[in-house]
N, C-alpha and C positions, 0 to 999 in steps of 0.2 A: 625245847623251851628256852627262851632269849630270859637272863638273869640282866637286872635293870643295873642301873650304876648310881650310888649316889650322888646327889649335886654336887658336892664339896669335892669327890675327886675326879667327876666328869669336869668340872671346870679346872682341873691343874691338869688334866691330860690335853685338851683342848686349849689353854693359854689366850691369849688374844682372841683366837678362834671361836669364842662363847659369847652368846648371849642368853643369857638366865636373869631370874627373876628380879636380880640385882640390878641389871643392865634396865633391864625394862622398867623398872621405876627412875634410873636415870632419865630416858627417855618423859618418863612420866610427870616425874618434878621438871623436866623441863620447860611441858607442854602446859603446867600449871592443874594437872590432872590429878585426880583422888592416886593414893599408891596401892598397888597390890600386896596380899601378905604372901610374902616371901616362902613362910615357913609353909603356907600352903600348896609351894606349889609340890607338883610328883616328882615320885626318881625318874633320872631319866631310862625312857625305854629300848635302851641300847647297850650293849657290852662293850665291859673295857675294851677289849680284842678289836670291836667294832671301832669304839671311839680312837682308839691309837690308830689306825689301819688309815682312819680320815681324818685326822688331824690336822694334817698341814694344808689340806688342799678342800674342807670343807668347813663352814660353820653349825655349828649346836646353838640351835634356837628353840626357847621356850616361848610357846603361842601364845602367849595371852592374850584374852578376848575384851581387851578392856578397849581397843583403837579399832577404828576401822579407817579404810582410806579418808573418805571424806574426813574425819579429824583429823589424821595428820595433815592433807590439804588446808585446810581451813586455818592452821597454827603455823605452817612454814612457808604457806601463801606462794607464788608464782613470781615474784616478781627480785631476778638476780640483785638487781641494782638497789633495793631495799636490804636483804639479807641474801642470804645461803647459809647450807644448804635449802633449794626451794623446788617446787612442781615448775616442769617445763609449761610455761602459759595454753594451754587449752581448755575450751570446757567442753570438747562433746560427750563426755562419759557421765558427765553430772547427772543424770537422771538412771544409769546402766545400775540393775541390782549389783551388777560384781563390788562398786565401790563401799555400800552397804554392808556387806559381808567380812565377820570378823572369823579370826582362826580358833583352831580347836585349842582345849587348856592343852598343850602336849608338846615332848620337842620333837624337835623336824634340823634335819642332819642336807644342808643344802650347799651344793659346788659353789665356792669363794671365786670361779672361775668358770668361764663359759667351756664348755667343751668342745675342744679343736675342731674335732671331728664331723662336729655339726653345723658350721659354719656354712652359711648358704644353704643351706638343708632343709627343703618344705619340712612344715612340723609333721604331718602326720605322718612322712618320712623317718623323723626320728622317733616320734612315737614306736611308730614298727620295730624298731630296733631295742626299747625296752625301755628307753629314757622313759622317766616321770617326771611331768611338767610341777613347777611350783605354782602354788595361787598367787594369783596377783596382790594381795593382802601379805604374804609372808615375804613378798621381795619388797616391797614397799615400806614392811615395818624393819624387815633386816637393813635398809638401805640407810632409814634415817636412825635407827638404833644405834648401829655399830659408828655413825657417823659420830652420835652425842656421846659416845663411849670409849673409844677409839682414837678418833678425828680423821677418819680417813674412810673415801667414796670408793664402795663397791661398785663393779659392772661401770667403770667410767666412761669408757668407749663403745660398749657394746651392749644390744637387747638380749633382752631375754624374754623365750617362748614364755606363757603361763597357762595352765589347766582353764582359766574363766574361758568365755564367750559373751561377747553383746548378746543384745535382744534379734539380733538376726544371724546370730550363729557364727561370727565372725572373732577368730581367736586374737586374744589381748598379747600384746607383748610389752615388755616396759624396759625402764633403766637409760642407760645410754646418757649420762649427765652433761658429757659434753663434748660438742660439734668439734669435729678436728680441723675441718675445712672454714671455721667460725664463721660459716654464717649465719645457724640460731643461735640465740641465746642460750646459758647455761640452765638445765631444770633436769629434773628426774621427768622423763617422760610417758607417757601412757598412750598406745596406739593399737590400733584395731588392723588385721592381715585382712582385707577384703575378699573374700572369695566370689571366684566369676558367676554371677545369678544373669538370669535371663533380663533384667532391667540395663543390661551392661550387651551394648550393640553399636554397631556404627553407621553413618551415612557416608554416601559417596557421593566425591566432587564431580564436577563435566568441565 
């Protein structure tokens, strides 16, 4: 049986490394949004022993289900030269359920860092290996969360696999704030891994 941890010392064991219920109304009052009560949210469901073990190299996030992508989109808008942090300018997901979909009330214990080892690595590669993808919704809220919290961009150079899928079955990956090579723009991005379907064929030249 996993023995839970209260808020109050999961967030002094985790440090910096926490977003809880407090963070997420930062977030909240920032976006001009109703606040959550605090006092309601759970212990978290993780032990000390756990949370010390991942401390330094994960965050503790409390889901709350009050945002979903499209509102964070909508409030820190696409466009660098206006503001940042902002969504890298695309709309092909605007109509995909995943953007729609909020997180569970619960916390979720997620790598502050992409994993070495996975680098270049088909997902379903990693999957096999026991990695668990994040939602697209809990990297999106952790990204601008710890941003309004903190002041400093996770995953800056680099994507992250996430558990969604489009409507054609095509896995989402996100993150990646900004181009090394500058030649897009700054934005948190959202992009689909196209898998080879029979509509994908070639013609030959004479």
């Amino acid at each position: 049986m996993i023995n839970n941890t209260p808020v109050s010392v999961a967030e002094k064991i985790m440090g910096t490394n926490f977003l809880g219920p407090k963070q997420a109304n930062m977030l909240l009052v920032h976006m001009s949004k109703e606040q959550i009560l605090e006092v309601e949210a759970p212990e978290v469901n993780y032990d000390e022993e756990t949370l010390r073990n991942n401390a330094s190299d994960c965050i503790l996030v409390y889901g709350t289900d009050a945002l979903d992508i499209l509102d964070i989109r909508n409030f820190f808008g696409v466009d660098p030269e206006a503001s940042e942090p902002c969504f890298y300018n695309q709309d092909w997901y605007m109509s995909e359920e995943f953007i729609r979909r909020r997180m569970d009330n619960k916390w979720y214990l997620i790598k502050k860092n992409v994993l070495e080892n996975t680098r270049a690595v088909m997902p379903l590669d990693i999957i096999a290996t026991g990695v668990k993808f994040p939602s697209a919704i809990l990297c999106v809220y952790s990204f601008f969360a710890y941003f309004v919290a903190y002041g400093e961009m996770l995953w800056y150079h680099d994507f992250v696999w996430c558990e969604d899928v489009d409507h054609n079955g095509d896995r989402i990956y996100v993150a990646k704030y900004h181009d090394v090579d500058g030649i897009n723009k700054n934005g948190f991005s959202i992009h689909r891994h196209l898998a080879l379907k029979s509509c994908y064929a070639s013609v030959n030249i004479y």
